[in-house]
Steps between C-alpha positions, in 0.01 A plus 500: 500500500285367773594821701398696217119348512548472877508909485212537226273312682613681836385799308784639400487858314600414134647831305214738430406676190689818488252804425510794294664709762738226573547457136630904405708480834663223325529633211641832627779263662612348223519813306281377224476913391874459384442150311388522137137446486493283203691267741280563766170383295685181324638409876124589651336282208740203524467560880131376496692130281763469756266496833305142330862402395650578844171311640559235290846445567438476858212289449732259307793482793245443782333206269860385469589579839190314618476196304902362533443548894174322557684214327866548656398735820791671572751352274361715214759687399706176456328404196533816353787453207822599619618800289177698648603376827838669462372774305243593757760466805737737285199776519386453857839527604499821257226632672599462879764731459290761470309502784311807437356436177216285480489164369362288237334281742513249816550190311716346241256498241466889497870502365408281192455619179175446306674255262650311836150431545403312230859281537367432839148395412658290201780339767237427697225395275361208685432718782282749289375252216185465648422884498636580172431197256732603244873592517544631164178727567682627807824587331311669184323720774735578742813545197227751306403682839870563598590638178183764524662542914836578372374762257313673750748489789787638289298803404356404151106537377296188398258521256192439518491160342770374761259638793205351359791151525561541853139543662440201241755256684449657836062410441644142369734419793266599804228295279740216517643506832166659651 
Protein backbone atom coordinates (compact mmCIF):
# COMPACT_ATOMS: atom_id res chain seq x y z
CA UNK A 1 0.00 0.00 0.00
CA UNK A 2 2.63 2.51 0.84
CA UNK A 3 4.27 1.63 -2.58
CA UNK A 4 1.09 2.22 -4.15
CA UNK A 5 0.97 6.10 -2.81
CA UNK A 6 4.78 6.06 -3.05
CA UNK A 7 4.06 5.74 -7.07
CA UNK A 8 0.98 8.28 -7.16
CA UNK A 9 2.77 10.83 -5.64
CA UNK A 10 5.95 9.99 -7.87
CA UNK A 11 3.51 10.76 -10.59
CA UNK A 12 2.67 7.76 -11.72
CA UNK A 13 0.33 7.49 -14.99
CA UNK A 14 -3.04 6.13 -13.59
CA UNK A 15 -5.24 4.29 -16.52
CA UNK A 16 -6.60 6.92 -18.87
CA UNK A 17 -10.00 7.41 -20.20
CA UNK A 18 -10.33 5.36 -23.26
CA UNK A 19 -11.79 7.58 -26.26
CA UNK A 20 -14.21 7.10 -28.87
CA UNK A 21 -11.73 5.65 -31.24
CA UNK A 22 -10.35 3.51 -28.56
CA UNK A 23 -13.82 2.66 -27.59
CA UNK A 24 -15.16 1.06 -31.40
CA UNK A 25 -11.60 -0.63 -31.60
CA UNK A 26 -12.74 -2.29 -28.56
CA UNK A 27 -15.74 -2.97 -29.44
CA UNK A 28 -14.78 -4.41 -32.86
CA UNK A 29 -12.53 -6.87 -30.65
CA UNK A 30 -14.92 -8.20 -28.70
CA UNK A 31 -17.24 -8.78 -31.51
CA UNK A 32 -20.03 -6.84 -29.97
CA UNK A 33 -21.72 -6.94 -33.91
CA UNK A 34 -22.36 -10.76 -33.20
CA UNK A 35 -23.80 -10.22 -29.49
CA UNK A 36 -27.53 -9.52 -29.22
CA UNK A 37 -28.02 -5.90 -28.81
CA UNK A 38 -30.65 -6.05 -26.23
CA UNK A 39 -27.73 -7.56 -24.21
CA UNK A 40 -25.46 -5.11 -25.29
CA UNK A 41 -27.70 -2.00 -23.96
CA UNK A 42 -28.76 -3.86 -20.48
CA UNK A 43 -24.78 -4.76 -20.08
CA UNK A 44 -23.87 -0.91 -21.32
CA UNK A 45 -26.62 0.51 -18.80
CA UNK A 46 -25.69 -1.70 -15.81
CA UNK A 47 -22.07 -0.98 -16.96
CA UNK A 48 -22.38 2.74 -15.86
CA UNK A 49 -23.79 0.79 -11.82
CA UNK A 50 -20.92 -1.52 -11.78
CA UNK A 51 -17.92 1.17 -12.31
CA UNK A 52 -19.32 3.11 -8.59
CA UNK A 53 -19.79 -0.55 -7.35
CA UNK A 54 -16.34 -1.69 -8.56
CA UNK A 55 -15.09 1.83 -7.00
CA UNK A 56 -16.72 1.15 -4.06
CA UNK A 57 -15.58 -2.18 -3.48
CA UNK A 58 -12.09 -1.16 -3.79
CA UNK A 59 -12.64 1.76 -1.73
CA UNK A 60 -13.93 -0.63 1.01
CA UNK A 61 -10.68 -3.21 0.87
CA UNK A 62 -8.13 -0.33 0.94
CA UNK A 63 -10.19 1.22 4.11
CA UNK A 64 -9.92 -2.33 5.43
CA UNK A 65 -6.58 -2.87 4.19
CA UNK A 66 -5.53 0.43 5.75
CA UNK A 67 -7.06 0.62 9.03
CA UNK A 68 -6.07 -3.27 10.49
CA UNK A 69 -2.33 -2.29 9.43
CA UNK A 70 -1.90 1.11 10.99
CA UNK A 71 -2.99 -0.76 14.13
CA UNK A 72 -1.10 -4.25 13.57
CA UNK A 73 1.60 -3.01 10.74
CA UNK A 74 2.42 -5.90 9.06
CA UNK A 75 0.70 -8.57 10.94
CA UNK A 76 -2.58 -7.62 9.17
CA UNK A 77 -3.53 -10.40 7.56
CA UNK A 78 -3.27 -12.32 10.90
CA UNK A 79 -6.33 -10.90 12.23
CA UNK A 80 -8.17 -11.56 9.33
CA UNK A 81 -10.65 -14.71 10.32
CA UNK A 82 -9.24 -17.83 9.28
CA UNK A 83 -11.59 -19.39 6.67
CA UNK A 84 -10.79 -16.12 4.38
CA UNK A 85 -7.28 -16.72 5.17
CA UNK A 86 -7.49 -20.20 3.68
CA UNK A 87 -9.94 -19.29 1.20
CA UNK A 88 -7.85 -16.51 -0.18
CA UNK A 89 -4.50 -18.73 -0.19
CA UNK A 90 -6.66 -21.45 -2.14
CA UNK A 91 -7.21 -18.57 -5.00
CA UNK A 92 -3.77 -17.03 -5.10
CA UNK A 93 -2.39 -20.29 -5.39
CA UNK A 94 -5.22 -20.72 -8.22
CA UNK A 95 -4.04 -17.88 -9.87
CA UNK A 96 -0.14 -18.42 -10.00
CA UNK A 97 -0.55 -21.21 -12.13
CA UNK A 98 -1.46 -19.29 -14.74
CA UNK A 99 1.10 -17.08 -15.24
CA UNK A 100 -0.16 -15.44 -18.26
CA UNK A 101 -3.42 -14.33 -17.21
CA UNK A 102 -3.65 -11.43 -15.16
CA UNK A 103 -4.48 -11.28 -11.65
CA UNK A 104 -6.94 -10.09 -9.22
CA UNK A 105 -4.45 -8.06 -7.47
CA UNK A 106 -0.98 -7.71 -5.44
CA UNK A 107 -2.35 -8.26 -2.08
CA UNK A 108 -4.43 -10.61 -0.11
CA UNK A 109 -7.26 -8.47 0.19
CA UNK A 110 -7.87 -8.34 -3.66
CA UNK A 111 -8.76 -12.16 -3.35
CA UNK A 112 -11.60 -11.47 -0.77
CA UNK A 113 -14.97 -11.45 -1.50
CA UNK A 114 -17.19 -8.41 -0.81
CA UNK A 115 -18.98 -10.27 2.02
CA UNK A 116 -15.24 -11.29 3.46
CA UNK A 117 -15.11 -7.73 3.95
CA UNK A 118 -17.62 -6.97 6.17
CA UNK A 119 -16.53 -10.37 8.40
CA UNK A 120 -13.26 -8.64 8.54
CA UNK A 121 -14.39 -5.19 9.58
CA UNK A 122 -16.85 -6.98 12.14
CA UNK A 123 -13.67 -9.38 13.45
CA UNK A 124 -11.95 -6.51 13.80
CA UNK A 125 -14.33 -3.98 15.05
CA UNK A 126 -12.27 -2.24 17.63
CA UNK A 127 -9.88 -1.36 15.04
CA UNK A 128 -12.55 0.43 12.80
CA UNK A 129 -15.15 1.49 15.62
CA UNK A 130 -14.02 4.80 15.64
CA UNK A 131 -14.66 5.37 11.82
CA UNK A 132 -17.84 3.61 11.55
CA UNK A 133 -19.90 4.18 14.86
CA UNK A 134 -22.29 1.55 14.31
CA UNK A 135 -21.81 -2.18 13.50
CA UNK A 136 -25.25 -3.06 12.71
CA UNK A 137 -25.28 0.09 10.25
CA UNK A 138 -22.22 -1.45 8.62
CA UNK A 139 -23.63 -4.90 8.12
CA UNK A 140 -27.19 -3.46 6.84
CA UNK A 141 -25.01 -1.51 4.20
CA UNK A 142 -22.46 -3.62 3.17
CA UNK A 143 -25.13 -7.08 3.27
CA UNK A 144 -27.71 -4.72 0.97
CA UNK A 145 -24.75 -3.48 -1.35
CA UNK A 146 -23.43 -7.08 -1.99
CA UNK A 147 -26.68 -8.40 -2.85
CA UNK A 148 -27.19 -5.37 -5.61
CA UNK A 149 -22.99 -6.54 -6.56
CA UNK A 150 -23.97 -10.06 -7.03
CA UNK A 151 -26.86 -9.21 -9.32
CA UNK A 152 -24.87 -7.17 -11.46
CA UNK A 153 -21.71 -9.31 -11.67
CA UNK A 154 -23.65 -12.46 -12.63
CA UNK A 155 -25.25 -10.72 -15.57
CA UNK A 156 -28.71 -9.63 -14.16
CA UNK A 157 -30.44 -5.87 -14.49
CA UNK A 158 -31.25 -3.80 -11.34
CA UNK A 159 -33.96 -1.69 -11.28
CA UNK A 160 -34.06 1.43 -10.81
CA UNK A 161 -35.16 1.52 -7.22
CA UNK A 162 -32.09 -0.80 -6.26
CA UNK A 163 -29.69 1.84 -8.13
CA UNK A 164 -31.21 4.69 -6.57
CA UNK A 165 -30.14 2.01 -3.05
CA UNK A 166 -26.65 1.78 -3.93
CA UNK A 167 -25.54 5.52 -4.72
CA UNK A 168 -27.75 5.99 -1.42
CA UNK A 169 -25.30 3.79 0.82
CA UNK A 170 -22.27 4.59 -1.23
CA UNK A 171 -23.25 8.91 -0.42
CA UNK A 172 -23.86 7.53 3.37
CA UNK A 173 -20.60 5.58 3.83
CA UNK A 174 -18.02 8.18 2.33
CA UNK A 175 -20.23 10.74 4.58
CA UNK A 176 -19.38 8.53 7.45
CA UNK A 177 -15.96 7.48 6.96
CA UNK A 178 -15.08 10.87 5.05
Amino acid sequence: MLTEESLDKAGRKRRRHVGAEELLALQTALSFEMIDQEFLSDAQYMSIVYTAVHAFENTIRQLVQKAIAEKHEDDWWSKVPERIQKKVKTRMEEDAKFRWHGSRGVSQIHYCDFGDLSSIIVTNWDVFDDILSDLEWVKAVLSTLEKSRNIIMHGGVLAKEDIERIGMNIRDWIRQVG
